[in-house]
C-alpha positions in Angstrom: 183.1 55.5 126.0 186.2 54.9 124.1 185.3 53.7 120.7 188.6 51.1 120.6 187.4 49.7 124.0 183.9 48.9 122.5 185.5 47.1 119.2 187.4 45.2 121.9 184.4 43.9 124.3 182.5 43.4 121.1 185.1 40.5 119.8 185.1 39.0 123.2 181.4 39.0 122.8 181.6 37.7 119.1 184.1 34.6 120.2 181.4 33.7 122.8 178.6 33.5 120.7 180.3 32.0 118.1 181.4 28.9 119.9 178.8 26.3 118.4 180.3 27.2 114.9 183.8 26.8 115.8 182.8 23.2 116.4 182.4 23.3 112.1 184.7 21.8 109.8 186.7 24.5 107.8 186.0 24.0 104.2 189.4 23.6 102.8 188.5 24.9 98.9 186.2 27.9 100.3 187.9 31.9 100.0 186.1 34.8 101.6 187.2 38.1 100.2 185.9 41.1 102.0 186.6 44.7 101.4 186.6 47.9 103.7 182.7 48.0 105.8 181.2 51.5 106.7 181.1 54.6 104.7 180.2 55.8 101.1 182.8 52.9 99.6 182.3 50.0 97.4 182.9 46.4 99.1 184.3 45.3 96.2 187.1 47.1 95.4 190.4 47.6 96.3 193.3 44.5 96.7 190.6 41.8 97.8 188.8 42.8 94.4 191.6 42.2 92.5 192.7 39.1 94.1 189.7 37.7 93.5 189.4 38.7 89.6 193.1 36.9 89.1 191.5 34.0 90.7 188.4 33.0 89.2 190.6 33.7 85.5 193.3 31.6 86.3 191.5 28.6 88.2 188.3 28.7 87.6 185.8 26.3 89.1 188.8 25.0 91.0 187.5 27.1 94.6 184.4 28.3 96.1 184.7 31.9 96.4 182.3 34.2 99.3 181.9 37.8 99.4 181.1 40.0 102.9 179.2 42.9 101.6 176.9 45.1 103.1 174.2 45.1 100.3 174.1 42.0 98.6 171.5 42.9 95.6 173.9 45.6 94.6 176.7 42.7 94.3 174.3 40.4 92.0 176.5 40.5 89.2 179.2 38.5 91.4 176.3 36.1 92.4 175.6 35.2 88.7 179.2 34.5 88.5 178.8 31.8 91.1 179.8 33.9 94.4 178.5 33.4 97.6 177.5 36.3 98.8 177.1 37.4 102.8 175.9 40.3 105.0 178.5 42.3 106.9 177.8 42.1 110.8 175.3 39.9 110.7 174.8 36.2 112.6 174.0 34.6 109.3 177.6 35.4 108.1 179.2 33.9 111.1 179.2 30.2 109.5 181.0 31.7 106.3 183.4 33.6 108.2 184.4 31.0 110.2 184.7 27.8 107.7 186.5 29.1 104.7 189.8 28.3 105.0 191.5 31.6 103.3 190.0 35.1 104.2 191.8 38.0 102.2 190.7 41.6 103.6 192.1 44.8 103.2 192.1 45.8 106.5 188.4 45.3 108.0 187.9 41.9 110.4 191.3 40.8 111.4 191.3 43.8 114.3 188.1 42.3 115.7 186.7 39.4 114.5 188.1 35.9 116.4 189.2 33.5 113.1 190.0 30.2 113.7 193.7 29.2 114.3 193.2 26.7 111.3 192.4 29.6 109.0 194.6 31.5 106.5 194.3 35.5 107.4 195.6 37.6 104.2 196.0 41.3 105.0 196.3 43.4 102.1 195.8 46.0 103.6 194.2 49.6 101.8 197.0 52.4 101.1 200.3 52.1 99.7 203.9 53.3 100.9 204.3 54.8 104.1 202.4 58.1 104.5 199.7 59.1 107.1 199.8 57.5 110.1 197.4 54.7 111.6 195.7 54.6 114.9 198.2 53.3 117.0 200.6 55.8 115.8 198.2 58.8 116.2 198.9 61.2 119.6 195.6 59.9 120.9 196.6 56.5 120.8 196.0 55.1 124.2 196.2 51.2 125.5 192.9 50.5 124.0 194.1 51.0 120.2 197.3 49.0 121.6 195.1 46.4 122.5 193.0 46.3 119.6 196.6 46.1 117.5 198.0 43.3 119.5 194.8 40.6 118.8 194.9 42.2 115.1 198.2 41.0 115.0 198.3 37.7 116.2 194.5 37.5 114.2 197.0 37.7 110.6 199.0 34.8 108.9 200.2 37.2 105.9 200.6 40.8 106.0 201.0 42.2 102.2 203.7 45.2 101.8 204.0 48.3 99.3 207.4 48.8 100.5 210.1 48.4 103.0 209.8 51.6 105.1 205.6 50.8 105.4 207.2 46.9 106.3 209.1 48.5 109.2 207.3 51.4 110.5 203.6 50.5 110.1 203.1 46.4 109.6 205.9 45.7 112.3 206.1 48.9 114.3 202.3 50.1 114.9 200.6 46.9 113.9 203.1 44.9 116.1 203.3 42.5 113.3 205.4 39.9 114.1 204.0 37.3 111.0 204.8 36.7 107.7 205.6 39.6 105.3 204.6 39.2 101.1 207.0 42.0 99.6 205.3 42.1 96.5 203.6 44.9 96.3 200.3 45.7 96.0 197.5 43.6 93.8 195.7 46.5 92.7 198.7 47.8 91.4 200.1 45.3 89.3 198.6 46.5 86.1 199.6 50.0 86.7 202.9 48.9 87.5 202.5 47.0 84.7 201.1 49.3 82.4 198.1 47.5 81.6 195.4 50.6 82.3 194.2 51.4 78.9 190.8 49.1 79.1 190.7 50.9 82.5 191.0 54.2 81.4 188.5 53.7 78.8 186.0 52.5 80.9 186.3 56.0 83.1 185.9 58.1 80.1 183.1 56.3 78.3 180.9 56.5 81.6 181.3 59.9 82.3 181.3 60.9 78.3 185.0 63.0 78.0 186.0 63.1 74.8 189.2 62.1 73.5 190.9 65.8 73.6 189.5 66.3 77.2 191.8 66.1 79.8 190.7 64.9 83.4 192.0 66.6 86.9 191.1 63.8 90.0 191.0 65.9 93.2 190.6 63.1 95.9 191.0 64.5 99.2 191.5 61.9 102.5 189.9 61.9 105.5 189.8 64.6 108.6 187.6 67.0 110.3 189.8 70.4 110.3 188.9 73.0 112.0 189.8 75.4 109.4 187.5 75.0 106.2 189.3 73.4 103.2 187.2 74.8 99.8 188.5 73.7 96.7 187.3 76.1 93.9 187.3 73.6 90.8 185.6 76.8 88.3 189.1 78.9 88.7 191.1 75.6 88.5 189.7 74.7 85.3 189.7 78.4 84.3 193.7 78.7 84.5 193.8 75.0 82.9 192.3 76.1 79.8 194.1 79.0 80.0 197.3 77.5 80.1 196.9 74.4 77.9 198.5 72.6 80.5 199.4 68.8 79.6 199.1 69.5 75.7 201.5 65.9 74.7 203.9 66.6 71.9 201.8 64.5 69.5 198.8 66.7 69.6 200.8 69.8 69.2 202.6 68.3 65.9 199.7 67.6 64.7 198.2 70.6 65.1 201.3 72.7 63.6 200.9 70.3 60.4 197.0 71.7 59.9 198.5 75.4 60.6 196.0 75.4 63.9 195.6 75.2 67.6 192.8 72.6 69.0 192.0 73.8 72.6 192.2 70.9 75.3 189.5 71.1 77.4 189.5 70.1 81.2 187.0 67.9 82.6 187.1 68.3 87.1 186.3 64.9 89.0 185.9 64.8 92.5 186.4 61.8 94.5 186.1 63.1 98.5 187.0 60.1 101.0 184.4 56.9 101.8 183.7 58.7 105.2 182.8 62.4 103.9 179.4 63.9 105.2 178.2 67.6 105.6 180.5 68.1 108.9 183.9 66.8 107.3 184.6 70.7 106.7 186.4 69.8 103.1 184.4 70.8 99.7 185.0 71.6 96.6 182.9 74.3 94.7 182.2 75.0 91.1 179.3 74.8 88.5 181.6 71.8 86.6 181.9 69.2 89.1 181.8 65.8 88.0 180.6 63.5 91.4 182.8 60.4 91.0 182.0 58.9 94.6 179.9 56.2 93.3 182.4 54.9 90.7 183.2 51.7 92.4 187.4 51.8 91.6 189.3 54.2 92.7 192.2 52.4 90.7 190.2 52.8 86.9 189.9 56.3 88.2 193.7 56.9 88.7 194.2 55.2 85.2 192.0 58.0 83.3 192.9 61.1 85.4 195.7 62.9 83.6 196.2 65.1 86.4 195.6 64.0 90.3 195.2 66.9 93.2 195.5 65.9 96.7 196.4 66.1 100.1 197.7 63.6 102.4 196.0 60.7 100.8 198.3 57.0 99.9 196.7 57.3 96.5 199.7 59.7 95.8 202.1 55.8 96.1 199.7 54.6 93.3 199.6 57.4 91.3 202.9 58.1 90.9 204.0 54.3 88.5 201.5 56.3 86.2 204.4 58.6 86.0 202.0 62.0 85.8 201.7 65.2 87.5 200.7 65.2 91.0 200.0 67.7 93.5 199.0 68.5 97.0 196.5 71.2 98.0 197.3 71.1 101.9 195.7 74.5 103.9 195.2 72.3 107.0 198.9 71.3 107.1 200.1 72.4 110.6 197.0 70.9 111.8 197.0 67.2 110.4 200.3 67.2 111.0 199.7 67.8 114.8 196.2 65.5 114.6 197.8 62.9 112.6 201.6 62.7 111.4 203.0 60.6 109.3 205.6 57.9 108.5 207.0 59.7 106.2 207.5 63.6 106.5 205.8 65.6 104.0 208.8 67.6 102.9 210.5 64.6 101.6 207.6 63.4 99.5 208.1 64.2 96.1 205.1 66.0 95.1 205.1 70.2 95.1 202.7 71.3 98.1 200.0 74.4 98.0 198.2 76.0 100.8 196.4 78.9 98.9 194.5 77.8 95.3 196.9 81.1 94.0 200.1 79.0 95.2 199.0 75.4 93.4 198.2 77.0 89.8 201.8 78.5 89.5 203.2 74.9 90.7 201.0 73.6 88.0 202.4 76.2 85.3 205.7 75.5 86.9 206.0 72.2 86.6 209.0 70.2 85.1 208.1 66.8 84.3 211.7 65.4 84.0 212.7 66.7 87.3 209.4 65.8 89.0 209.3 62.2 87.6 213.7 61.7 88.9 212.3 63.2 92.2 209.4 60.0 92.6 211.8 57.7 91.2 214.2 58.5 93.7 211.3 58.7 96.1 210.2 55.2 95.6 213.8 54.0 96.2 214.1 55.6 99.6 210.7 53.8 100.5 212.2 50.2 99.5 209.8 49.9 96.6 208.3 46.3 96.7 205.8 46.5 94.3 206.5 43.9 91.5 203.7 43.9 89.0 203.0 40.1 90.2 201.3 40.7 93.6 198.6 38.6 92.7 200.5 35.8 90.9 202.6 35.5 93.9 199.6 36.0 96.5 197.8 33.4 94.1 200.2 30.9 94.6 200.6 30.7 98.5 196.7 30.8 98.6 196.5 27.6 96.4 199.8 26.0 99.2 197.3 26.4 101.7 194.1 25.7 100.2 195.6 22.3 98.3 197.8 21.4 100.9 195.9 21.2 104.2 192.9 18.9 104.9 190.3 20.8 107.1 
């Protein structure tokens, strides 16, 4: 049975049940953040993650603050800070869900959980400017994904934008958003608008012990099942890097002409497949140096450290790219996604050179031109409507205080 049709039985079934609790007074002070459910992911990451940390720095003791995750002894840390924490999909967290007055999710529960009409819905949604395409977008969208979009809509009081073309063509368009629009930006990329990342940075190098002339590649691929293998071979990657002293910044090569000698750079590979990869996602990467980076738990402190990022058709490339650094896609599968999925944006205006053989993406790596590249993004970003400010949170911060302070349960 359709998978959309199920999700939307189940919040019928999830409104009925619910009923005695609806009959609770909201708690005016109370915020539930909750991240993306399902998969090898963190809960506490992304834009609710970072919402929260602005929060409980700037006005502390002033809210109560509840977390949905699905393992809460892995979360202790946030329960020591005074967090109220909750199981995902479970009757016990109904009462939460349905009495704090602000819920700020990056995507998971508004499509099928019933809020309140008293409540504050904040979507922040989980991928910035306008790339792949959503489900209601996809060819195999049908009126059950239509259906799930239309009570996910009216289910949101505050959609958060990247930019204006993701505003238009996914918030309004395939979400059939008709709400309130935040054009701020993003909250987990305020600091690398803002250039804040080197505690971030740091943090990704001292776990995973790279030394400070070590250079780090991120390949993060997204999500699909193609039906032609994509293998990644990290060993001859890292090979050609060495080979090439790719990346070598001017400092280090004064330096080294004023001791009369040549310190290699080595390459450290970190892989970061998507929350949802298992053995039949037919994407791997092979190689004897592989560093495993799926259980870091932010994807953003990983962006920060990587001085290199290798891709596909992942949004990370809209993050990446106010770190101002070479990016490229490794895309074998193109014809095929394209078909499967599409996107908002065509790939041959994003900004980023493309690669369907390994052969072909190590001579755009050697033949890379960071001026050119980095006036290609810029110009990039400008065509998307850039909205990302480097204040999401402050301003996001302020209307949840408006509605918090200003409205008795």
């Amino acid at each position: 049975m359709n998978q959309a049709f199920l999700k939307v039985l189940f919040s019928e079934a999830v409104r009925v049940i619910t009923f005695p609790i609806r009959l609770m007074p909201i708690k005016k002070k109370r915020i539930l953040f909750t991240g993306l459910t399902g998969g090898k992911s963190y809960d506490y990451s992304c834009n609710p993650k970072y919402v929260y940390e602005y929060m409980k720095t700037h006005f502390p003791g002033q809210y109560e603050y509840v977390w949905a995750v699905a393992d809460k002894e892995k979360y202790a840390f946030l329960k020591e800070e005074g967090v109220k924490l909750v199981k995902h999909f479970t009757v016990s967290s109904f009462p939460m869900l349905l009495t704090s007055k602000v819920i700020v999710t990056n995507g998971s529960y508004a499509p099928w959980f019933p809020f309140r009409k008293q409540q504050y819905v904040i979507n922040t949604w989980h991928g910035g400017g306008a790339y792949k395409k959503v489900e209601n977008e996809k060819p195999d969208a049908d009126w059950a994904t239509r259906k799930r979009a239309e009570f996910c809509a009216k289910n949101i009081d505050l959609f958060v934008a990247s930019c204006k073309v993701q505003e238009d063509n996914m918030i309004r368009k395939t979400f059939l958003y008709k709400g309130e629009v935040l054009r701020a930006g993003t909250p987990r990329n305020d600091k690398l608008v803002n250039g804040d990342i080197a505690d971030m940075a740091k943090k990704v190098r001292e776990k995973y012990h790279i030394p400070k002339n070590g250079k780090i590649v991120l390949y993060a691929p997204t999500y699909r099942r193609p039906e032609v293998p994509v293998v990644f071979d990290s060993d001859y990657l890292l090979k050609e890097l060495d080979n090439m002293q790719f990346l070598k910044n001017a400092a280090e090569e004064k330096e080294a002409e004023r001791k009369k000698e040549t310190e290699d750079v080595k390459w450290y590979f970190m892989c970061r497949y998507h929350r949802y990869q298992d053995e039949n996602m037919n994407v791997k990467v092979t190689g004897q140096h592989v560093i495993d980076v799926m259980d870091y738990p932010d994807m953003q402190e990983l962006l920060c450290a990587a001085d290199m990022l290798i891709t596909d058709y992942s949004s990370c490339v809209w993050d990446y790219a106010f770190l101002k650094r070479p990016c490229f896609l490794y895309t074998p599968d193109k014809k095929e996604y394209i078909k499967n999925t599409g996107f908002y944006v065509g790939l041959e205006k994003w900004p980023f050179s493309q690669a369907e053989t390994m052969e072909k993406l190590l001579q755009n790596i050697s033949g890379y031109q960071p001026e050119k590249r980095l006036q290609a993004v810029s110009q990039h970003l400008e065509e998307l409507g850039n909205y990302e400010s480097g204040a999401c949170n402050e301003r996001l911060s302020e209307i949840i205080q408006g509605v918090c302070d200003g409205v008795d349960s």
